[in-house]
Every structure is written in structure tokens, then in C-alpha cells.
C-alpha positions, -999 to +999 in steps of 0.1 A: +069-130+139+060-094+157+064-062+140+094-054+163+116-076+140+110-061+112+112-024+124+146-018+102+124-028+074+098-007+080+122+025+087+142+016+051+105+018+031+092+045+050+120+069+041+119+053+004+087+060+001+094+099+019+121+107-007+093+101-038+065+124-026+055+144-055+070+120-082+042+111-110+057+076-118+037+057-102+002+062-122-025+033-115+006+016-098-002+019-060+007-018-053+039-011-073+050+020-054+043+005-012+062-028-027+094-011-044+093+010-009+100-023+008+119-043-022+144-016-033+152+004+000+158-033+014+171-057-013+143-077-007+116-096-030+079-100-017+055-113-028+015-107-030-012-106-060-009-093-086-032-059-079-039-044-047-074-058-039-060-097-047-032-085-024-053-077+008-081-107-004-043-127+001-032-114+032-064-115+049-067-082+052-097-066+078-108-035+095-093-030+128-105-003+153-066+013+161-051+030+136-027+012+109+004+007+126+035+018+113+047+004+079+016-020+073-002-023+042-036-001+041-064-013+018-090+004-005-120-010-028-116+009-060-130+001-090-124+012-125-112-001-160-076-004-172-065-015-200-101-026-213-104-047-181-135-040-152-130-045-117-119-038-086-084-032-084-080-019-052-053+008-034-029+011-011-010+030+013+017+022+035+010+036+069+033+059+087+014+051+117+000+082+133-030+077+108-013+092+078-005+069+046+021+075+020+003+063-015+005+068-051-029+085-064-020+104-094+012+117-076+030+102-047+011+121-014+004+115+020-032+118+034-050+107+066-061+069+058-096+075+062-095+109+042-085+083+014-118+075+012-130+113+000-103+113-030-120+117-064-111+090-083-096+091-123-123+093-148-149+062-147-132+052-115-148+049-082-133+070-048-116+042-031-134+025+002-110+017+029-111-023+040-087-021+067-049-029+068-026-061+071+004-060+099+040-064+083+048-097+093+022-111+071+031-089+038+069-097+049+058-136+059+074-151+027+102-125+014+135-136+000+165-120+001+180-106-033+211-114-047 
């Protein structure tokens, strides 16, 4: 499957995704916010880990040279505790394409992917370390329609 038949897709989350900069409700829920972008703006269920770094470790996610095309999936490293738990959970983005992702880091905000990497993290949490991005037909590769 290219990424050309899932362009509708990608339009639908991207302008999800648009319509919640700024919003807080998304704390410590990055894989959460680029997943309801997809889920809710196209009745849709994915599915992936259960935290952003088991996600990309999942998709097979690697650094590319080209810049994140639009609508994939954009991994981080981060590590940090939560809930008493240690580890790398991981961010991401969901790329808009021109190098720019839309993420949820304390508020929903758009930054350059690889400016990502300069974001201070919450406290005891480490800045996030870009691992590279995974194309939307293998995030979308086993997705169900709702309903």
C-alpha cells in the first residue's frame, strides 16, 4: 500500500490535529493525541503499542535522510518515570511534511522535527532524541473500520 491511498486519511488527522493546537489535554499522552488525530477525524481504530517507543520498536521505525513525509508517525527516545514506572516511553509527532510536526509536549505545538530534540523535558525526564519516522501505510497496515 503507498501513501497515495491513504492521503484522505492523512488530510482528516492533519486538520484534527490543527484544530487542537494549544489544548493541554493531552499531558504525557503524545501516542494518544497523533492516534485520536487518525481514529476520531476518520472513524477508524489502529492499532500499535501501548507507549510511543513500543510503537516505533513495532512499526520498525528508522532514520531516513528526507524529511518525514506528510502524515507519518515521527519518533523520539525519551525517558522518564510515570506513574512510579522507569523507562523509555518515547514521543511523537505526526509530520506535516515540510519538516514541521504537530505533537503534544505539555501543550499541543508544532515545531521543526529535529528542533524536537532541543525541548526541555518535564522534571526527571530526558529531552527527547529523534529515531526517525514510520510511513502511513505501516501505522495504517492493520486498521479497522468503526462502527
Amino acid at each position: 500500500m503507498k501513501q497515495d491511498n491513504f492521503e484522505h486519511y492523512i488530510e482528516n488527522a492533519i486538520a484534527w490535529a490543527e484544530e487542537h493546537l494549544g489544548s493541554d489535554g493531552y499531558p504525557f499522552l503524545c501516542l494518544a493525541f497523533v492516534e485520536d488525530a487518525y481514529e476520531i477525524s476518520n472513524g477508524i481504530e489502529m492499532f500499535g503499542g501501548s507507549t510511543a517507543k513500543e510503537s516505533a520498536d513495532e512499526y520498525g521505525t528508522q532514520e531516513m535522510p528526507e524529511i518525514p513525509p506528510r502524515g507519518a508517525f515521527v519518533f523520539y527516545d525519551c525517558f522518564g518515570t510515570l506513574e512510579g514506572t522507569t523507562k523509555n516511553w518515547g514521543h511523537v509527532g505526526l509530520s506535516l511534511g515540510d519538516g514541521r510536526v504537530i505533537h503534544a509536549w505539555g501543550v499541543v505545538r508544532c515545531d521543526h522535527y529535529r528542533e524536537v530534540e532541543e525541548l526541555g523535558g518535564a522534571e526527571g525526564w530526558s529531552a527527547p532524541r529523534y529515531i526517525g519516522w514510520t510511513p502511513v501505510a505501516r501505522v495504517l497496515q492493520d486498521y479497522h473500520v468503526k462502527g
